[in-house]
C-alpha positions in Angstrom: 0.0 0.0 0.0 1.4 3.4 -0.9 0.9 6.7 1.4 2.2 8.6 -0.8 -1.2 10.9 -2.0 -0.7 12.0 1.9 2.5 13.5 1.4 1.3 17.2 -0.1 -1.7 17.3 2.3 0.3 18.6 5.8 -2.6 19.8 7.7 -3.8 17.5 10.3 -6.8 16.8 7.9 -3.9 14.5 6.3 -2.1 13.6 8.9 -5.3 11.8 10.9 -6.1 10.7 7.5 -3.1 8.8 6.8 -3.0 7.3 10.7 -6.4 6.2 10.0 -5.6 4.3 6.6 -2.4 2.7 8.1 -4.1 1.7 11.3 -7.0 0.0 8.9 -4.3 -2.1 7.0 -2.5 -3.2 10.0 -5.8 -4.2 11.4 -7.8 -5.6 8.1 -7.0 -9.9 9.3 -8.9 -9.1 12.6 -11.6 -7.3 14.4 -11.0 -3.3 14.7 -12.1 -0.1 16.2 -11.7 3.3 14.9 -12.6 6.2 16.1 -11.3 9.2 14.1 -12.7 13.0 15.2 -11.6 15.5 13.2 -10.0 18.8 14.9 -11.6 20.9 11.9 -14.3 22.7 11.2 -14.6 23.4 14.8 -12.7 26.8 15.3 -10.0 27.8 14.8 -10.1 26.5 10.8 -7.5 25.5 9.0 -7.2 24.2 5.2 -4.1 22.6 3.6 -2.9 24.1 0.6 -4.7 21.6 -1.8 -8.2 22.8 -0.6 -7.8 26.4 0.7 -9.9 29.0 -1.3 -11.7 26.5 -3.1 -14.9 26.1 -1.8 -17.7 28.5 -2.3 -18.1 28.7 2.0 -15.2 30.2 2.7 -12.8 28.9 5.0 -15.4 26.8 7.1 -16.5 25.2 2.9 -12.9 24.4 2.4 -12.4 22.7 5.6 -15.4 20.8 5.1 -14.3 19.7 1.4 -10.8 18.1 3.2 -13.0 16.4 5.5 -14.7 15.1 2.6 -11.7 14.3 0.7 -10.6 12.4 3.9 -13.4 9.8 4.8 -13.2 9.0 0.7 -9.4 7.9 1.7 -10.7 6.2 5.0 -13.9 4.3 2.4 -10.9 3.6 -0.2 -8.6 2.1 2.4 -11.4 0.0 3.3 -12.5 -1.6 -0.2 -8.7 -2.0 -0.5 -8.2 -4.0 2.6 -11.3 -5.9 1.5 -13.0 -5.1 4.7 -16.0 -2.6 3.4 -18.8 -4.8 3.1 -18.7 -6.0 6.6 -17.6 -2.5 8.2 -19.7 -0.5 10.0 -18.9 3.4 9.3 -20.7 6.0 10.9 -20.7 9.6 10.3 -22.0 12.4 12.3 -21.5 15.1 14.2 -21.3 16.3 18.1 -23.7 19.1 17.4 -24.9 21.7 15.4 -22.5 24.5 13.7 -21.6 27.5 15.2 -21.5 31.0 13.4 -20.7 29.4 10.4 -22.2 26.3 8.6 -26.1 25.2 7.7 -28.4 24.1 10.2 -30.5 23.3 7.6 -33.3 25.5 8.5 -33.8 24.4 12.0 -33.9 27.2 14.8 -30.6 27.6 16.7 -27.1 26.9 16.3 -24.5 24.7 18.9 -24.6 25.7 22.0 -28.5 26.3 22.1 -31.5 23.8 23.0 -32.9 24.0 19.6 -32.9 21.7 17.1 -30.8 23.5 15.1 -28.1 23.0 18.2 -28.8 19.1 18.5 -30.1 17.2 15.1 -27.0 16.8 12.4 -26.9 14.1 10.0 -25.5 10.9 10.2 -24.6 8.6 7.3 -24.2 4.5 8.4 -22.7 2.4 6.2 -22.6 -1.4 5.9 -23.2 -3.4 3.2 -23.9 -6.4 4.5 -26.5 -5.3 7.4 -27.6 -2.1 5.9 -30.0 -1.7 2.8 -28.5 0.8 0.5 -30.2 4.4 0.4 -32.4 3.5 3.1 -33.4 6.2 5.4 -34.4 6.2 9.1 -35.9 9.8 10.3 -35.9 8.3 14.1 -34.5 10.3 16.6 -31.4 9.2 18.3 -28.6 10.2 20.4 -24.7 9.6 19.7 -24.5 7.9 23.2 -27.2 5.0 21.2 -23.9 4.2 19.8 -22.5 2.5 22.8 -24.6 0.1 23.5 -25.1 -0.3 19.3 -21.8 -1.1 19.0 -21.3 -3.4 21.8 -24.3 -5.3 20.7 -22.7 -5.9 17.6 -19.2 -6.7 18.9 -20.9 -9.6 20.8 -20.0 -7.9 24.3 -22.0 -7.5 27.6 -23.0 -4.0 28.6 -21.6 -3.1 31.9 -23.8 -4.0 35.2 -22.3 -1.4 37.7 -23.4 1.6 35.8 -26.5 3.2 34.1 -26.5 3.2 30.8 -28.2 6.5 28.9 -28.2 5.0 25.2 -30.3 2.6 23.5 -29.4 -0.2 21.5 -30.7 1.5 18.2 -29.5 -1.7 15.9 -33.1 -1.7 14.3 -33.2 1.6 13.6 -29.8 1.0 11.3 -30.8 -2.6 9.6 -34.7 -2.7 9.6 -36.4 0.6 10.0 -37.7 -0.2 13.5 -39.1 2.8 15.6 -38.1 4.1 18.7 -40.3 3.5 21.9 -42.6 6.9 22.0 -41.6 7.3 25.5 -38.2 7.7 25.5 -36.9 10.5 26.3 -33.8 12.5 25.5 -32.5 15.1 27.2 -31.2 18.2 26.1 -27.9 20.0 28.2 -26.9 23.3 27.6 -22.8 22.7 29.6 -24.3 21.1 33.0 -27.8 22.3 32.8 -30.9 20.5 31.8 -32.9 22.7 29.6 -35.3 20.8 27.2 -36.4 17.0 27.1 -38.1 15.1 23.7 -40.4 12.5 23.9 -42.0 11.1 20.6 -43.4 14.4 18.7 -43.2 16.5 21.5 -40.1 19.2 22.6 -40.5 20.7 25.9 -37.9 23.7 26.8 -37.8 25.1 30.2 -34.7 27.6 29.4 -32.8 28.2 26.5 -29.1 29.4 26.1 -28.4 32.6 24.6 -25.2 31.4 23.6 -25.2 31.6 20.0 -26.7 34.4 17.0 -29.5 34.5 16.4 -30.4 34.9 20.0 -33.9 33.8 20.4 -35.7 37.5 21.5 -38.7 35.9 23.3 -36.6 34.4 26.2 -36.6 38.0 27.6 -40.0 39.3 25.9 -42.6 40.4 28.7 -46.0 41.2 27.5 -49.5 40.7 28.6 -49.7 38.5 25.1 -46.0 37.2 25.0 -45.5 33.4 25.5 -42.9 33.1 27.6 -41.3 30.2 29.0 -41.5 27.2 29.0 -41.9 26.6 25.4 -43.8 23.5 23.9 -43.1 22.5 20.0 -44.6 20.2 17.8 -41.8 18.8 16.2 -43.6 16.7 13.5 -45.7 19.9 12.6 -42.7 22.8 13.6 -39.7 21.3 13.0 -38.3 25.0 13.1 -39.9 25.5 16.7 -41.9 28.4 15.7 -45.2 28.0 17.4 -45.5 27.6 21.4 -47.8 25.2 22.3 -48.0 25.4 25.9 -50.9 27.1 26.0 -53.3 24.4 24.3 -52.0 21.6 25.4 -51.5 22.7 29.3 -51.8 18.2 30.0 -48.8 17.7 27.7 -47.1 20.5 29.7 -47.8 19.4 32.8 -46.4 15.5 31.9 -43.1 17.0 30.3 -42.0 19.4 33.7 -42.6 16.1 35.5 -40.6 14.3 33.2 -37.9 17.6 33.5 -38.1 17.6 37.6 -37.9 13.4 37.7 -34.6 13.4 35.6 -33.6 16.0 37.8 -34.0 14.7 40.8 -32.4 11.3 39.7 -29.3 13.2 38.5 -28.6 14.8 41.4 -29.2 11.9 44.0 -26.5 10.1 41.7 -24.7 12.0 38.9 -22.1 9.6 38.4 -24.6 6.8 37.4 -23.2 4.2 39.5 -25.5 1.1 40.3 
């Protein structure tokens, strides 16, 4: 196997890249594990010389086209190797984008309980336990990966701790459907600000972290709906219409939810059994 397409790429775009490849063909004649987080396009940016100015987005674009360029090295190493089509590759994100990138319409940007903060793509790829172009609009949370994984690796989960995720396997190979009430929780740092279960998005606070900063968290009128917020998000996926005044039952449900989680973080926030 030759590196050598690596060699005028010295940003760490191409330095992880290459790692990653090299780790895949040492590992191709046995079970592996890779987990490979690129440091851009989370600030500060940087693009190697092969990609910078290129893009139509700026810096952020260009920085995105390298990480594009890369996982097509990481998929190539991988057909290579002779290892693709019983691989599992999944690609996401840890949030939303910041003051620059798309979030695709939503309301809100990282950093901010919105949806715009929280729900990125993610692309899974397996040949041989995923049906190609198949499409899954289930919520789910990157810590469903865990126990996903583990599942699929054949190992136990661990007994001495509680474990957040879900085993979200048929979501991947068989369009299965999350149970309606699950919840998940959003965090804005170490504060609980909005929880999600089935169509319904419940916010007590929001962060004002990020631009645009949503005006009606301050907003005092005698007609002004201020918080908590209640969305719809299978009619409002842009979280644009409180509901909290016609559905006062749901609202009512969803703070006990809020208070519950609460409560159980606090009696035992490391999660030990």
């Amino acid at each position: 196997m030759s590196l050598t397409r690596f060699h005028r790429n010295g940003s760490t775009h191409g330095l992880y890249t290459r790692e990653a490849v090299q780790f895949i063909h040492d590992s191709k004649d046995k079970p592996f594990f890779l987990y490979f987080a690129h440091t851009y396009p989370h600030t500060p940016q940087y693009a190697s010389e092969n990609f910078r100015g290129k893009s139509m987005g700026g810096l952020y674009g260009d920085c995105v086209e390298e990480i594009d360029w890369s996982v097509a090295e990481v998929m190539r190493a991988l057909e290579e190797n002779g290892v693709a089509d019983n691989t599992l590759v999944i690609f996401t994100s840890d949030n939303g984008p910041g003051y620059c990138g798309s979030p695709g319409g939503l309301r809100g940007r990282k950093g901010q309980s919105y949806e715009g903060g929280f729900r990125v793509p993610m692309i899974a790829h397996w040949p041989k336990g995923i049906t190609a172009k198949s499409i899954c609009s289930e919520p789910a949370m990157n810590i469903d990966l865990f126990p996903t994984l583990l599942s699929l690796a054949g190992v136990d989960l661990p007994e001495d701790r509680v474990i957040d995720g879900k085993n979200i396997l048929s979501l991947l190979t068989s369009n299965g459907k999350r149970d309606p009430n699950d919840c998940l929780f959003f965090y804005h740092n170490k504060e609980l600000e909005a929880v999600r279960m089935g169509k319904w998005k419940y916010i007590r606070d929001i962060d004002t972290m990020a631009w645009p900063i949503p005006l009606d968290k301050h907003w005092k009128s005698e007609n002004s709906l201020e918080a908590p917020w209640l969305y719809n998000l299978e009619l409002d996926p842009g979280e644009s219409y409180n509901l909290r005044r016609e559905h006062p039952d749901i609202v009512e449900a969803m703070e006990a939810i809020f208070q519950q989680w609460q409560k159980s973080m606090k009696e035992n926030l490391g999660g030990w059994k």
